[in-house]
N, C-alpha and C positions, 0 to 999 in steps of 0.2 A: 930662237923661237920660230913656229910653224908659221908661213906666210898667212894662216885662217889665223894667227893671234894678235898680230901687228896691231890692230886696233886695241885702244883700252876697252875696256867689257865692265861690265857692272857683273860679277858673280863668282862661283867657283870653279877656278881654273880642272878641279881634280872629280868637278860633276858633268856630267851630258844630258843635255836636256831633251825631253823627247815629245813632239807633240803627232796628234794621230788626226787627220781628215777619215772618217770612216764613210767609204761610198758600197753599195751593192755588189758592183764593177771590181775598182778600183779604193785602194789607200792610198792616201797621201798621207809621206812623212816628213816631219820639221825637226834638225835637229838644231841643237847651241850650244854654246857655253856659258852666254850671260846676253846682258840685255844691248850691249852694244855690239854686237857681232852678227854680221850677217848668215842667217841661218843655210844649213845644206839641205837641199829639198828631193826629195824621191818620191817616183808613183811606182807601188809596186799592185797585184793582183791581189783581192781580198784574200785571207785566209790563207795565204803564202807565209806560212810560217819560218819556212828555209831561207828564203828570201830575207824575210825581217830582223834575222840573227845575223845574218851576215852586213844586213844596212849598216847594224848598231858597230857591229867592229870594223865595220870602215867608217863610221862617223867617229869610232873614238880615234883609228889611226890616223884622221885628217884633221881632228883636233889636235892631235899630240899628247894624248891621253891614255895611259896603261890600260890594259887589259880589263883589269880588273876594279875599270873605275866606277863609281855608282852612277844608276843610270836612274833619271826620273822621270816618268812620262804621264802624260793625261790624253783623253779623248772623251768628247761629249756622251751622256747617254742617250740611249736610244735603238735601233732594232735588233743590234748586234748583239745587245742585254749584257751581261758579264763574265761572258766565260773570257773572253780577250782579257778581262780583269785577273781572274784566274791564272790566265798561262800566263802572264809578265809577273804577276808575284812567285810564282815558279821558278821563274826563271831570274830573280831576283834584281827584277826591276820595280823600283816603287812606285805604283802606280795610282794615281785618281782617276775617279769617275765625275766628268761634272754636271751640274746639270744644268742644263739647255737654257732654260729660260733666264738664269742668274749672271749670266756670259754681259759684260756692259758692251752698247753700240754703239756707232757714229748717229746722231739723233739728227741728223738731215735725212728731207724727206725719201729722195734718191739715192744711194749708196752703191757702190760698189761692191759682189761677192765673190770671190770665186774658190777655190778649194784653196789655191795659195795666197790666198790672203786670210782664209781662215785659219790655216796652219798657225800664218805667221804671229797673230791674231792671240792664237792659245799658249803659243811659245813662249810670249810675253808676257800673260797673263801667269802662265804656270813658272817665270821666272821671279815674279813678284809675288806670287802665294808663296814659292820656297823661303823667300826672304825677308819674311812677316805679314806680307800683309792679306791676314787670313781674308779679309770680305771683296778682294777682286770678283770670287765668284763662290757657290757652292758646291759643296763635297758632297754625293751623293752614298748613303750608308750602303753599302754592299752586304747584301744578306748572306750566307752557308748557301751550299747547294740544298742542304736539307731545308732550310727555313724558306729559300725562294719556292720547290718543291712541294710546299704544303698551303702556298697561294694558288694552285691551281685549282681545286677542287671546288670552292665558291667562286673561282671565276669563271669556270663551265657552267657552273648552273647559273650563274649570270649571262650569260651568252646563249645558253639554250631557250633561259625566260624572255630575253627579247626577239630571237627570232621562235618563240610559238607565241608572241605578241604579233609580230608581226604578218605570221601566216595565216593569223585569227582575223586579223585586218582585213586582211588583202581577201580568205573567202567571204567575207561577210560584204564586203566593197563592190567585188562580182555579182553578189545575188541582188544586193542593192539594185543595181546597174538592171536589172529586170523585174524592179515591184517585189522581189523575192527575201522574206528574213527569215534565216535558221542560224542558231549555234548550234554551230560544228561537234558535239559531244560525240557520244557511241552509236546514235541512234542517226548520225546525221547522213551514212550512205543510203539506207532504206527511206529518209522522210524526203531525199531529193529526189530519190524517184517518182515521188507523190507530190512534187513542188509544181506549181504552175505558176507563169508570169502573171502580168498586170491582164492579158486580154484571155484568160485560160487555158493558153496555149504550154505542151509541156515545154523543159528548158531544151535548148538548142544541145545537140551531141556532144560538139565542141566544147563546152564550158563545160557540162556534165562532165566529161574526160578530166579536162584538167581542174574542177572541184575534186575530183577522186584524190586525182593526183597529188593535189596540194593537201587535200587530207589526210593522205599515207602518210606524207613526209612530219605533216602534225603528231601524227598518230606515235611514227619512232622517235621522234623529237620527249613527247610525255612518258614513252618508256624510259627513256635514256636520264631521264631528270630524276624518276624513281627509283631509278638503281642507282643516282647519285646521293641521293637523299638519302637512300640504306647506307650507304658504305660513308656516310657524312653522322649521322645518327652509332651508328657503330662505332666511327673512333672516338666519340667522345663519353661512350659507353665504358673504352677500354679501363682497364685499372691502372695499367702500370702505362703513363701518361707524361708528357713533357709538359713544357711551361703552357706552351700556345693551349692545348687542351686542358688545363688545370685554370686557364683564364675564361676560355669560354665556358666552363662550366661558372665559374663564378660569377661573370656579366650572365648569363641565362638565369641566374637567380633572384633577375630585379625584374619587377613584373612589366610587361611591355618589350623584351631583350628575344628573339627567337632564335636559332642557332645559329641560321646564316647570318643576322645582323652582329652578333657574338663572333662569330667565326670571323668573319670582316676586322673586326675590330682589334680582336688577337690579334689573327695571322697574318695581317698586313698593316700593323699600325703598333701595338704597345708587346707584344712578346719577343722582338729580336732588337729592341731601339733603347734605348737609356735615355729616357725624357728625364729632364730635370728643373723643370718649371713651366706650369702657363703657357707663358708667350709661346714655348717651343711646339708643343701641344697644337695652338692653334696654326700656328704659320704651317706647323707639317701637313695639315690639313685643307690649308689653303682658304681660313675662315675668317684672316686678320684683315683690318679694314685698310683701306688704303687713302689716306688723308692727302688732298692736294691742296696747299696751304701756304699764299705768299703775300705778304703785306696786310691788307684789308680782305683780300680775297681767301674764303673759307668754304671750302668743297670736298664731297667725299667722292669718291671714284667707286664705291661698294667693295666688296670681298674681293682679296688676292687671286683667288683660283689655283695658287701656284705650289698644291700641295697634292695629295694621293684623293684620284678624282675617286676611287671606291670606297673612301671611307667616307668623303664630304658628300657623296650621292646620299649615303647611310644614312649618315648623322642627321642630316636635314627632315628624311623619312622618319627616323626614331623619333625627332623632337614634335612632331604631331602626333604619332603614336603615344608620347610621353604624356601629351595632354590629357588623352584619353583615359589610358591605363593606370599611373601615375595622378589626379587629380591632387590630392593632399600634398605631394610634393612640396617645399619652399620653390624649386622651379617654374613648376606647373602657376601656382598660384601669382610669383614675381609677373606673367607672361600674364594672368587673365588683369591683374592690378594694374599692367602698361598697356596693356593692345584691347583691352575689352571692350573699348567703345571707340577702336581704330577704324579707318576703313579697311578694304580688302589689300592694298598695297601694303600698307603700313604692319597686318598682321604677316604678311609675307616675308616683311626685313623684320617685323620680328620674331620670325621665326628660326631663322637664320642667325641671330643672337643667342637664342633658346640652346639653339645646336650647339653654338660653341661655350655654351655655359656648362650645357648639359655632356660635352666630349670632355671638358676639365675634371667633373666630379665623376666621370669613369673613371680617368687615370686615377683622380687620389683613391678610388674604393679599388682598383686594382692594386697601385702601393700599398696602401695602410689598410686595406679591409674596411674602412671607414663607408657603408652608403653613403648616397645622397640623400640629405637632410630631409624627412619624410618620404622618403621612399620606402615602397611595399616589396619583400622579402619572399620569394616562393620555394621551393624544391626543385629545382632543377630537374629533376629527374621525369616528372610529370609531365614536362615537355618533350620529351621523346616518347613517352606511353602515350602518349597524346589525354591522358587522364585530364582530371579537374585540378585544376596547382591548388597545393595548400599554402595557406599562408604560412609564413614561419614569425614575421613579427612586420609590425610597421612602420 
């Protein structure tokens, strides 16, 4: 037996364990056999894929492991995203993704980190998830290139509506700053010219310049959102249609749902996932409550967080929209019979309730076609003409 086996091990002699430190730089790699062997650790340069083929068959030659032994690896997710997923399944190693926050710590205040201890860390962990015990940490679902692919398109126009929030800001903060108030529209190069401060003096050159400035950049920012909006409005115009677009047209049918709130909801939440109950529903979402609860002592710690931050930004949105638009609802009406004579706190967590009421009876009307219990029915289609929605039933 190889001098790396002398020790007893907890695992399979005929598997190599493979754990990943992913740095910008630098990888760090952990290999094993099982959980009592000391692992063989390498830093190699990110993205060195040459490199990494030859680690693995000199970690299986120094185990004493054929060729052709099964290799199983994990690495946190995170900026790398999944294509490293991709080439180890390739290359037929089986590989997880895990996710970050789910990883258990040493719950002393001061800790210890460093890359090789994190390795060591995941080795252990991914040596005891092969060997049952599923909830060491979680699996993070790996989407197709095409499904991750069709998350981009509502996440641009989320990124471009915060920063023309944000540049809306910032001129409006400037003019402030001199007695001065204009929104920024079409009209707002020629009305600065005719702006004067608090004492009717015109604005300073300086500022004028970079008001323009920061207006231009407004200005292609609202293009760019328009021609995302076209070609977002078009595919879900198409006929010949996959799942994700066959879902958003069908959430767009409930009155209160707009395309991007639809889109969200689809393409980054129920058209690539096999939900199969509830709970799962809400914990993906990050809406399940977190009970801290010992003896006498009974305490909520509020909402997980620890789910997809763009669909719970969503959900939360939708469930006051739902108030509005939705009134008759069994939802709507549960919310005004608890919180109607809340105060302002209390209508805020429960609104937050609402959301994860109201993200359950999405899913079942995306399973079963079943609405939400008094929920009102429109054409879809009307939503893209920007028409008046008909109703179709209530």
């Amino acid at each position: 037996m190889p001098a790396a086996l002398e020790k007893d091990c907890t695992g399979s002699l005929g598997m190599l364990y493979l754990a990943f430190d992913l740095g910008e730089v630098y990888w760090t790699l952990g290999f094993t056999v099982g959980l009592g062997q000391r692992p063989r650790e390498v830093r190699i340069l990110s993205g060195n894929m040459v490199r990494l083929e030859r680690e693995i068959a000199e970690a299986k030659g120094r185990f004493g492991l054929p060729s052709d032994a099964v290799v199983v690896s994990c690495y946190e997710a995170g900026r790398d995203g999944f294509w490293l997923h991709r080439w180890l399944q390739a290359h037929q190693v089986h590989n997880v993704v895990i996710d970050s926050s789910s990883i258990e710590v040493n719950r002393r205040q001061r800790r210890s980190k460093t890359d090789r201890l994190d390795v060591e860390k995941l080795l252990k962990l991914l040596v005891r998830f092969h060997l049952g015990e599923q909830k060491v940490f979680s699996v993070v679902n790996v989407p197709s290139t095409e499904e991750e692919d069709e998350r981009h398109l509502h996440r641009e126009l989320g990124t471009l509506t915060a920063d023309q929030t944000a540049l809306t800001n910032r001129i409006k903060g400037v003019l402030a700053g001199f007695g001065v108030h204009l929104v920024p529209d079409r009209a707002f190069p020629q009305r600065l010219k005719l702006a004067r401060q608090w004492n009717g003096e015109p604005l300073p050159e300086g500022v004028r310049r970079r008001l323009l400035s920061d207006f231009a950049v407004l200005q292609a920012i609202r293009r760019q959102m328009r021609e995302l909006e076209r070609v977002q409005k078009a595919q879900v115009r198409e006929e010949d249609s996959g799942r994700a677009t066959q879902q958003v047209r069908q959430l767009m049918s409930l009155r209160g749902v707009g395309i991007t709130t639809a889109s969200i909801y689809a393409k980054e939440f129920f058209a690539w996932r096999r939900l199969t109950n509830r709970r799962q529903v809400g914990a993906l979402a990050g809406l399940c409550s977190t009970p801290h609860s010992s003896g006498k002592m009974q305490h909520e710690c509020g909402i997980s967080r620890a789910g997809n931050r763009w669909v719970r930004g969503v959900a939360v949105e939708l469930a006051w929209c739902w108030l509005q638009y939705q009134p008759t609802s069994a939802l709507s009406q549960w919310y005004e019979r608890r919180f109607r004579h809340a105060g302002p706190r209390l209508r805020k967590i429960g609104i937050v309730a609402l959301a994860r009421k109201l993200l359950v009876a999405i899913w079942k009307f995306l399973e079963t076609g079943t609405p939400p219990e008094g929920a009102v029915l429109v054409d879809w289609r009307t939503k893209i003409t920007r028409g008046k929605c008909v109703v179709i039933s209530p």
